[in-house]
C-alpha positions in Angstrom: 26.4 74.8 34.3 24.2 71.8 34.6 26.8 69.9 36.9 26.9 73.3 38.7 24.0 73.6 39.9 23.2 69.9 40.7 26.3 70.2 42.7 24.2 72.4 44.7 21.3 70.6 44.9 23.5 67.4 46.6 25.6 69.5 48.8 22.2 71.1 50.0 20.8 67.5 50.5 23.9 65.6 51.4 24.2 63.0 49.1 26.5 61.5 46.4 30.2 63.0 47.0 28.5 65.0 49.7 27.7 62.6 52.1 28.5 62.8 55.2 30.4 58.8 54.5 32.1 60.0 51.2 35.5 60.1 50.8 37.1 63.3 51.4 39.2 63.7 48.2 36.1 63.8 45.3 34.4 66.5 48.0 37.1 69.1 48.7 37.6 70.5 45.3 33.3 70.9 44.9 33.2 72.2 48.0 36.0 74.9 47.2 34.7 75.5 43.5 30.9 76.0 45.5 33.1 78.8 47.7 34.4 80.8 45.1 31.1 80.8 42.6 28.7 81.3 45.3 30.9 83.6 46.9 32.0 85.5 44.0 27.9 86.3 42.8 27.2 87.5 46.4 29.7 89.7 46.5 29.0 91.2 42.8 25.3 92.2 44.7 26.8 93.4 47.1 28.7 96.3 44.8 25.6 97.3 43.2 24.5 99.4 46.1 27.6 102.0 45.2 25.5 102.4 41.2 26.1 101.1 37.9 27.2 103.6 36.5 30.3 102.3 33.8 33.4 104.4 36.0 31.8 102.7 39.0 31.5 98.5 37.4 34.4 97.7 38.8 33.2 98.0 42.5 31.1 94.4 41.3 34.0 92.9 40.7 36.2 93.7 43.6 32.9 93.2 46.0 33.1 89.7 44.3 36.7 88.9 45.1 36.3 90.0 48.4 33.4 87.9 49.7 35.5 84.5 49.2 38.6 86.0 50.1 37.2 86.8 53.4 36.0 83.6 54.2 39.6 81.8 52.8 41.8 84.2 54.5 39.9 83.9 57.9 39.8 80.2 57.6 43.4 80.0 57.0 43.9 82.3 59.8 42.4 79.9 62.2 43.2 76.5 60.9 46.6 76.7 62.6 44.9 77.6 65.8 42.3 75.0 65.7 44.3 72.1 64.7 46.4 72.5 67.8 43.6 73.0 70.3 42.5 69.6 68.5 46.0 67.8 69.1 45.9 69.5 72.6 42.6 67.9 73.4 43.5 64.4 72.5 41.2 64.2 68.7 43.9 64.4 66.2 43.2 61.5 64.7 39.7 63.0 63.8 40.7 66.2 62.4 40.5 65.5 58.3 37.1 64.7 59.1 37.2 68.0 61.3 38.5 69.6 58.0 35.7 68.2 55.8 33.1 69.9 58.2 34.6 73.5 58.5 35.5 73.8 55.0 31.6 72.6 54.4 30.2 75.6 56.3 32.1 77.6 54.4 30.8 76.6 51.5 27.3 76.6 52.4 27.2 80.0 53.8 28.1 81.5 50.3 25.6 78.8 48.7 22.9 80.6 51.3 24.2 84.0 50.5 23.8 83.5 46.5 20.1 82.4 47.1 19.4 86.1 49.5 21.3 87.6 47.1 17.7 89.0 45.2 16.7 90.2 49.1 19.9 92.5 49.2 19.3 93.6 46.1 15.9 94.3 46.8 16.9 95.9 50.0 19.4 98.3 48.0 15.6 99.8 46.3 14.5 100.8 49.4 17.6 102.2 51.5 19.4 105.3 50.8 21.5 104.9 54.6 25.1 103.6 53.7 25.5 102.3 57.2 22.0 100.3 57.4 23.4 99.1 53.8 26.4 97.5 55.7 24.6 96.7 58.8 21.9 95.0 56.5 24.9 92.8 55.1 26.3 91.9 58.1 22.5 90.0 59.3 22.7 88.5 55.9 25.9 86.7 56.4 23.9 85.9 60.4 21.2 84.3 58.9 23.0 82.5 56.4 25.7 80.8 59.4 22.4 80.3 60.7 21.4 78.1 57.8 24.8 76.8 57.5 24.5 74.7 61.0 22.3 72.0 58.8 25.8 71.1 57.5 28.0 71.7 60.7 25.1 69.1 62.5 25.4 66.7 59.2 29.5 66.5 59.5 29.9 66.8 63.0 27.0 64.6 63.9 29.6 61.8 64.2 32.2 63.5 65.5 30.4 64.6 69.0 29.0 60.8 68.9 32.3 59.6 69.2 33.3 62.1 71.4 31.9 64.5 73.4 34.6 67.3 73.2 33.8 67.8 69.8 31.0 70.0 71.0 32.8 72.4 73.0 35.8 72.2 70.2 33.1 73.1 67.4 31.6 76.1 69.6 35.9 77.1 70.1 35.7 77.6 66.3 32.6 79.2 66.0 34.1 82.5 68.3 37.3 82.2 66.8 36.1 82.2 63.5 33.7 85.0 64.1 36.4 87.2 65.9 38.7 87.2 63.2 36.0 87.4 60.6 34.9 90.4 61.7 37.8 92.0 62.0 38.9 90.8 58.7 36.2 92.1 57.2 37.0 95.6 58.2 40.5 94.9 56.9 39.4 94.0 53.6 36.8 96.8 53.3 34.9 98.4 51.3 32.5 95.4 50.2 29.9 97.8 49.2 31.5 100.5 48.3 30.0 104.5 49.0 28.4 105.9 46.4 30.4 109.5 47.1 33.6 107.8 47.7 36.1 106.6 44.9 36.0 103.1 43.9 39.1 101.4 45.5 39.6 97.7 46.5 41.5 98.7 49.6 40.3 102.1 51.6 43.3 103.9 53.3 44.1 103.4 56.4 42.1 100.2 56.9 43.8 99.0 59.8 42.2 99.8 62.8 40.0 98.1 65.7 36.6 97.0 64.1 35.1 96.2 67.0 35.1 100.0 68.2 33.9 100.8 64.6 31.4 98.9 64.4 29.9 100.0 68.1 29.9 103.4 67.0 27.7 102.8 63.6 25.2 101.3 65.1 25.0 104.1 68.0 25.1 107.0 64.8 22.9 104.9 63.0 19.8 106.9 63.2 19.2 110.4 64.0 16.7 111.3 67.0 14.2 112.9 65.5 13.5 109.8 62.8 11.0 108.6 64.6 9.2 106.5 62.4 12.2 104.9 60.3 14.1 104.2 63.7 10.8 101.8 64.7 10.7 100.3 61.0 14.4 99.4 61.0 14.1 98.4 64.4 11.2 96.2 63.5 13.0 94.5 60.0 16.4 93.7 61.8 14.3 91.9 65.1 12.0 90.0 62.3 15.3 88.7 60.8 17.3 87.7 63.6 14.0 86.0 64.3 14.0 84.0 61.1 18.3 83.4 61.5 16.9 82.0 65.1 13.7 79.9 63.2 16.3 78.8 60.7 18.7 77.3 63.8 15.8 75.6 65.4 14.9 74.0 62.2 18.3 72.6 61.1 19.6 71.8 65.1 16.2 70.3 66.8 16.2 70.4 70.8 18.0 67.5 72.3 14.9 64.9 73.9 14.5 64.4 77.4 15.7 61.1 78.9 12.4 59.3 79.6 
C-alpha cells in the first residue's frame, strides 16, 4: 500500500519512472495499475448515492467497474483514430511518446477523482435531485480533466517543441475523446444508480443519442416555481466551473509576449 501511494505522490510530481525522460516500459503498467485503483474507488462513491442498504451493495461495485471501463473503452475507441490522424500528419515517429501522454491523462483524471471523491460524497448529504446527482458527476470528471492538463503540458511539452502540430493534434484528441466519452457513458449507464430503480449494471434500452438526453435534463432540471434552489444550484455549478477554469490557468500559464 506504501508503494501505492508513493506511486501517487511521483506521478503527481513527475519524477522517478514518471518523468517526463523515463523510459516508457517501467511507466505503463503504474500508470494502468493508478487507472483501475483510482478509478475503481471513485466509482464505488459514486454508487453510494442509490443507499447502502445490503440488497442495494452491489451498485458500489458495478459503479466501480464502470468508472475505468469508461475511460479504457473510450480510449480504445479512439486510439485507432488518432494514430492515423498522426501518420497522416507526418508525426509517427513520435507517437509512443504520444501514447505515454494520453494514457497519463487517463490516469490522472481518476487519481483527481479519488481525491473529490469525499466532495461527492459530501454532495450525496445535501441532494435529494437524481439528475443534479448526475449533473453534479459530470463537473466532477470537468474539473478533474481540468487538473489533468498539468500532465498533458508535462508529456506533450516536448512534443509541440518539436513540432508544432502537436498542438492542434492534442486539441483533435481532446473533442474526440470527449465525444465518445460522453456518449459512452450513457451507454454504460447507470453509474449512480436510482434509488427507486432496480440495481442493474446495464439499464435496458441504453442505446440511444446522449447528447439529446442530456439537453433535456438540464432543461427539466428544475421546476419554475423553485426559486431559491434554482439560484443556489445555479450559483455551486458557476463556482466550480470557475475553480476547473482556476485549475487550467494554474497547470497551463499564458504563453509570454515576445519582447
Amino acid at each position: 500500500m506504501r508503494a501505492f501511494f508513493r506511486a501517487i505522490d511521483d506521478f503527481l510530481r513527475g519524477r522517478g519512472v514518471f518523468a517526463s525522460d523515463a523510459p516508457l516500459s517501467g511507466r505503463l503498467l503504474w500508470l494502468f495499475i493508478l487507472l483501475i485503483a483510482c478509478g475503481l474507488f471513485y466509482g464505488a462513491v459514486m454508487g453510494t448515492y442509490s443507499g447502502l442498504a445490503p440488497e442495494r451493495l452491489h451498485q458500489l461495485l458495478y459503479s466501480g467497474v464502470k468508472v475505468p471501463l469508461l475511460l479504457l473503452a473510450t480510449f480504445l475507441l479512439c486510439l485507432p483514430s488518432f494514430f492515423v490522424i498522426n501518420t497522416v500528419a507526418g508525426l509517427r515517429d513520435d507517437f509512443r511518446e504520444v501514447l505515454r501522454a494520453v494514457v497519463a491523462t487517463q490516469s490522472c483524471i481518476t487519481v483527481v477523482l479519488a481525491g473529490l471523491a469525499p466532495i461527492t460524497a459530501f454532495w450525496y448529504l445535501s441532494c435529494a435531485n437524481y439528475r443534479q446527482a448526475v449533473l453534479f458527476n459530470a463537473l466532477m470528471f470537468g474539473v478533474a480533466s481540468a487538473a489533468a492538463q498539468v500532465v498533458v503540458r508535462r508529456y506533450y511539452g516536448p512534443l509541440i517543441r518539436r513540432s508544432a502540430r502537436h498542438r492542434q493534434l492534442l486539441w483533435t484528441w481532446f473533442f474526440l475523446y470527449a465525444f465518445v466519452g460522453i456518449q459512452m457513458a450513457w451507454v454504460l449507464r447507470p453509474f449512480i444508480g436510482a434509488p427507486n430503480a432496480p440495481v442493474a449494471f446495464f439499464r435496458s434500452g441504453a442505446w440511444g443519442n446522449a447528447y439529446v438526453v442530456l439537453a433535456r435534463m438540464i432543461a427539466g432540471l428544475f421546476t419554475p416555481g423553485d426559486t431559491l434552489p434554482t439560484m443556489l444550484w445555479l450559483l455551486a455549478f458557476l463556482g466550480l466551473a470557475a475553480l476547473a477554469f482556476v485549475i487550467y490557468r494554474i497547470v497551463v500559464p499564458r504563453r509570454r509576449s515576445p519582447q
